[in-house]
C-alpha positions in Angstrom: 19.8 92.5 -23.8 19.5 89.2 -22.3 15.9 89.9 -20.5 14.7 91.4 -24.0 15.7 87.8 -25.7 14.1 86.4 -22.8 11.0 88.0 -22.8 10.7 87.9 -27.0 11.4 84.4 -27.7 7.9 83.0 -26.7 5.8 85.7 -28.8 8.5 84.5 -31.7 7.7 81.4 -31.2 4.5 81.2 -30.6 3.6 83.4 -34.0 6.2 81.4 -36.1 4.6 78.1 -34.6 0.7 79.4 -35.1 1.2 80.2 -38.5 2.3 77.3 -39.3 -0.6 75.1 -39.4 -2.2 77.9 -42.2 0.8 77.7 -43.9 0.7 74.0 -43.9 -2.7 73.8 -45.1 -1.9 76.3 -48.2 1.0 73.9 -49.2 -0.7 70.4 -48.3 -2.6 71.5 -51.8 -0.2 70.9 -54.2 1.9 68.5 -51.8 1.0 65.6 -50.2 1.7 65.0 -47.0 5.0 62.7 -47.2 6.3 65.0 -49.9 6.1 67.8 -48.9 7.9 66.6 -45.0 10.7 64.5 -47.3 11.2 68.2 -49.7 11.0 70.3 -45.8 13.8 68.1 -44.2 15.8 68.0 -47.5 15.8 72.3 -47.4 16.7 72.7 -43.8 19.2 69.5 -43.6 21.0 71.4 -46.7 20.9 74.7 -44.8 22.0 73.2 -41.9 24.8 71.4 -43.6 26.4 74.8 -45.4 25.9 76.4 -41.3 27.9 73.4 -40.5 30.8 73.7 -43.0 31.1 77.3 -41.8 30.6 77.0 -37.9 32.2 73.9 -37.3 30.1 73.2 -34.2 30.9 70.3 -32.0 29.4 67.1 -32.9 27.3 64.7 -30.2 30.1 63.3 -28.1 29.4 59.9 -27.2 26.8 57.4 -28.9 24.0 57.9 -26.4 24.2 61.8 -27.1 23.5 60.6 -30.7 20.4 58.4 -29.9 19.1 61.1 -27.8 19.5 64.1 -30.6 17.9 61.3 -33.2 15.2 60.1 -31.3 13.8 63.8 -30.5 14.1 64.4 -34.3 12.4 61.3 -35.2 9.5 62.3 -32.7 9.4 66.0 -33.6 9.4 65.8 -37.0 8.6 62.3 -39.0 5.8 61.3 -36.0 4.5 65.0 -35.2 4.6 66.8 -38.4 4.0 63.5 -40.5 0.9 62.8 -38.8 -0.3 66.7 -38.2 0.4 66.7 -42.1 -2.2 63.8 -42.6 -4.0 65.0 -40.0 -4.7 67.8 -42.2 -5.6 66.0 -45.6 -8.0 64.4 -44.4 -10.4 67.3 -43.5 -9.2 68.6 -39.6 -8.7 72.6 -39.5 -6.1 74.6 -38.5 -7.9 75.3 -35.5 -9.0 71.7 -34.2 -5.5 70.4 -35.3 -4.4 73.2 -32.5 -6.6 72.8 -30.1 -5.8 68.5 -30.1 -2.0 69.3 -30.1 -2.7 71.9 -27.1 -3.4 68.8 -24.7 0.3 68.2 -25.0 0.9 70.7 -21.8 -1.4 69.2 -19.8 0.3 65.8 -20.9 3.3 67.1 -19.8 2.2 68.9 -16.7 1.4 65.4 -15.5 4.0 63.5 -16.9 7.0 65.8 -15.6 6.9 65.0 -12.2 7.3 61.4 -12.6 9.8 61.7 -16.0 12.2 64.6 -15.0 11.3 64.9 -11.5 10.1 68.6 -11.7 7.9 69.9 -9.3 4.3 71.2 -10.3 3.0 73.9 -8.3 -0.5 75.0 -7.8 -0.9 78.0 -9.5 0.7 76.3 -12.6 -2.3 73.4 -12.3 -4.5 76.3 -12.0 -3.1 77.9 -14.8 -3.5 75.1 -17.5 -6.7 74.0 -16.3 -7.6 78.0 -17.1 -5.8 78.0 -20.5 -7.4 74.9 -21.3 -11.2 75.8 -20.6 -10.5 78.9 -22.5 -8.6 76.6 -25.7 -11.4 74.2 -25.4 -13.8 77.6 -25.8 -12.2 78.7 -29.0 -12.6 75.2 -30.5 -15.9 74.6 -29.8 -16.8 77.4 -31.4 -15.4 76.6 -34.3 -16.2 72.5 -34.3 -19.8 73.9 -34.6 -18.8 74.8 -38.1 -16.5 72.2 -38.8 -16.1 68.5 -37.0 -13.4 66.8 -37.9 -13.4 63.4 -39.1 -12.6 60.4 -37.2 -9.2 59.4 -39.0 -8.0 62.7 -39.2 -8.5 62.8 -35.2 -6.9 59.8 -35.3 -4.1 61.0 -37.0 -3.5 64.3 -34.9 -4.1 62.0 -31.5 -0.7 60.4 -33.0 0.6 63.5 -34.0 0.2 65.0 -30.0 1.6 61.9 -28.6 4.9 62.2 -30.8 5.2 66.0 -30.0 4.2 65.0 -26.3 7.1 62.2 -26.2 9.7 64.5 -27.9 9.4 67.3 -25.1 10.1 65.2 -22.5 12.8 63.1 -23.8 14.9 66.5 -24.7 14.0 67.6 -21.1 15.1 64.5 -19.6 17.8 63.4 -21.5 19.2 66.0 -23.9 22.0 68.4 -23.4 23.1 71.9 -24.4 24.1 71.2 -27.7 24.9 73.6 -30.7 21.3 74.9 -32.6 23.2 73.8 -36.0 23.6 70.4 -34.6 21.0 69.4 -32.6 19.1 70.9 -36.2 21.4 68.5 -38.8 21.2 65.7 -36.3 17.0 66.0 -35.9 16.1 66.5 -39.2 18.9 63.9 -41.0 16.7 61.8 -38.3 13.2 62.7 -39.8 14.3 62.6 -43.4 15.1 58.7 -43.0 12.2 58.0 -40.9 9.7 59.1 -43.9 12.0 57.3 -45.9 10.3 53.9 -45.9 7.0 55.4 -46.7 7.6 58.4 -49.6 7.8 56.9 -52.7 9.0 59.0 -55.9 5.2 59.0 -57.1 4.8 61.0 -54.3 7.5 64.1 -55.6 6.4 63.7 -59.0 2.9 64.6 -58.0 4.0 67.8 -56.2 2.6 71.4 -58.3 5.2 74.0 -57.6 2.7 77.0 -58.0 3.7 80.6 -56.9 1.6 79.8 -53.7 3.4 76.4 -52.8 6.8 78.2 -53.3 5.7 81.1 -50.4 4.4 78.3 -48.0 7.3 75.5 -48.6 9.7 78.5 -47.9 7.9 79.5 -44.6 8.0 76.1 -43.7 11.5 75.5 -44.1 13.0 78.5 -42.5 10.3 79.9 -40.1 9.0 76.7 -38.7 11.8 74.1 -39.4 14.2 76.0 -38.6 13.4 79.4 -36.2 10.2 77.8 -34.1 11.4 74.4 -33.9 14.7 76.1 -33.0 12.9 78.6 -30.1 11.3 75.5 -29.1 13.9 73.0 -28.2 15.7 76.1 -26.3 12.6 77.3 -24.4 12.7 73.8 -23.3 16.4 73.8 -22.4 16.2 77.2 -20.1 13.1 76.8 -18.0 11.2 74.2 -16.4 9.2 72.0 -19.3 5.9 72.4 -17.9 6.1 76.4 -17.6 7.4 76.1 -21.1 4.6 73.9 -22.6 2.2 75.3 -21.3 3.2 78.5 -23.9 1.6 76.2 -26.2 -2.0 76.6 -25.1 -1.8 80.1 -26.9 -1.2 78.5 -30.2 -5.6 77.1 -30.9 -6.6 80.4 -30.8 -3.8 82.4 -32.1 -3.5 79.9 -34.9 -7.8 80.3 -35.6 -7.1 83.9 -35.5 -4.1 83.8 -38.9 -6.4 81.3 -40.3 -9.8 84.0 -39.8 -7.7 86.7 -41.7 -5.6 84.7 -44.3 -8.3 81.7 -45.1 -11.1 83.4 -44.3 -12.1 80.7 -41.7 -14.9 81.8 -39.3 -13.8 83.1 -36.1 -17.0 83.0 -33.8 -17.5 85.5 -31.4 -17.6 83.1 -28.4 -13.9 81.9 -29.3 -12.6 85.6 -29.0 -13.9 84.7 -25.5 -11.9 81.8 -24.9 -9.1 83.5 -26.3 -8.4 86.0 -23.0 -9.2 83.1 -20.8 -6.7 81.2 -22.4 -4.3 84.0 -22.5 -5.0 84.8 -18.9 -4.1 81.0 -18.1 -0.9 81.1 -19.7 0.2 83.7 -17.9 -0.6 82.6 -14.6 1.2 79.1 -15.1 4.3 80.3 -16.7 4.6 83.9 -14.5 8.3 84.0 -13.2 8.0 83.6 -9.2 10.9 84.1 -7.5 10.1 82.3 -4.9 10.0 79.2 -7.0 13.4 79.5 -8.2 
């Protein structure tokens, strides 16, 4: 049963995760950016509270355990979603959002060494520089159609260095604590880090249409709560770069849900780049025995 978990929680993930960007998009129409994150935290801090009250899961035990579960939530939510959000509004799609936020392995893969004192191998290098040619494939197709802007790049270059800092501060310096915790803590985290920027303009603006309620509730439970909770325990079990370097799947998979539910062109040259990217990701997270 164990291997089967194993082996589904990265397509779980990485489907929850890729989705997510549409989904965003759909609700970013009636939302804007800071409301909709400040109404998102709200749901899953309330969800995770009533968990809480009926798990009783142990709390962070010392201070630093506290600043460690915070400061990944601030990073993982109010920098990475805030400014993927924005990002968003101001004209990047789904799939170039992706493909910027997919640097975030390679990032890591170089970072690791140095922060968490992993060792890289070969065939992982050879692997992301793979997964990358064929992300950077899928993209280009589709920047063809539509460039983004240069604030909204500006906003997602923010957005991958907050998602880039949060992996390898939990890999570094966060411990096995409970899912319902680690979820409270985070998001209680995010929720007053948008603070000082939502205003109530903001939530009196929001048009809760039949479509907003579908995406807000997708948000709140199958990315705030499942992928982000997939994520942070992908990155607990296994080495972070194998496990970031899942993320190079998400540009085209998320192109590919935004082709059939947005009708978003899906060149023929980025199904191309979507086997080589797939091929890459295997190669640089394939379990090797001889490397554990």
């Amino acid at each position: 049963m164990q291997r089967i978990w194993l082996a589904l929680t990265p397509i779980m993930f990485l489907i929850l995760w890729s989705a997510g960007y549409v989904v965003a998009k759909v609700a970013l129409v009636d939302a804007t950016p800071m409301a909709l994150l400040a109404l998102r935290f709200a749901a899953v801090i309330a969800i995770m509270a009533v968990l809480f009250a009926i798990l009783r899961p142990p709390l962070p035990k010392t201070p630093k355990d506290w600043l460690h579960l915070g400061l990944v939530g601030f990073l993982m939510q109010t920098v990475y979603f805030g400014m993927a959000y924005f990002a968003f509004v101001n004209g990047v799609a789904a799939g170039t959002a992706a493909l910027i936020f997919s640097l975030q392995p390679l990032l890591v893969g170089l970072l690791a060494p140095r922060w968490s004192a992993e060792t890289v191998s070969w065939p992982q290098w050879l692997g992301l520089a793979i997964a990358m040619t064929g992300t950077f494939v899928v993209i280009v197709a589709r920047l063809k159609i539509d460039p983004p802007p240069l604030v909204g790049f500006g906003f997602a270059a923010l957005a991958l260095a907050g998602i880039t800092l949060a992996t390898l501060w939990e890999k570094r310096f966060g411990l096995s604590h409970n899912p319902v915790t680690a979820n409270l803590v985070g998001y209680s985290a995010g929720l007053l880090g948008l603070l000082p920027f939502l205003t109530w303009a903001d939530i009196a603006a929001v048009n809760w249409t039949t479509s907003f309620y579908w995406a807000f509730a997708y948000l709140v439970i199958g990315n705030s709560v499942i992928a982000v909770g997939l994520l942070l325990a992908m990155i607990r079990a296994g080495q972070v770069s194998r496990v970031s370097t899942l993320l190079f799947l998400v540009p085209p998979l998320a192109a590919f849900i935004a082709w059939v539910a947005l009708d978003e062109p899906m060149p023929l040259m980025a199904w191309a780049g979507l086997i080589v990217s797939g091929f890459g990701v295997y190669l640089a997270t394939r379990h090797r025995k001889s490397a554990d």
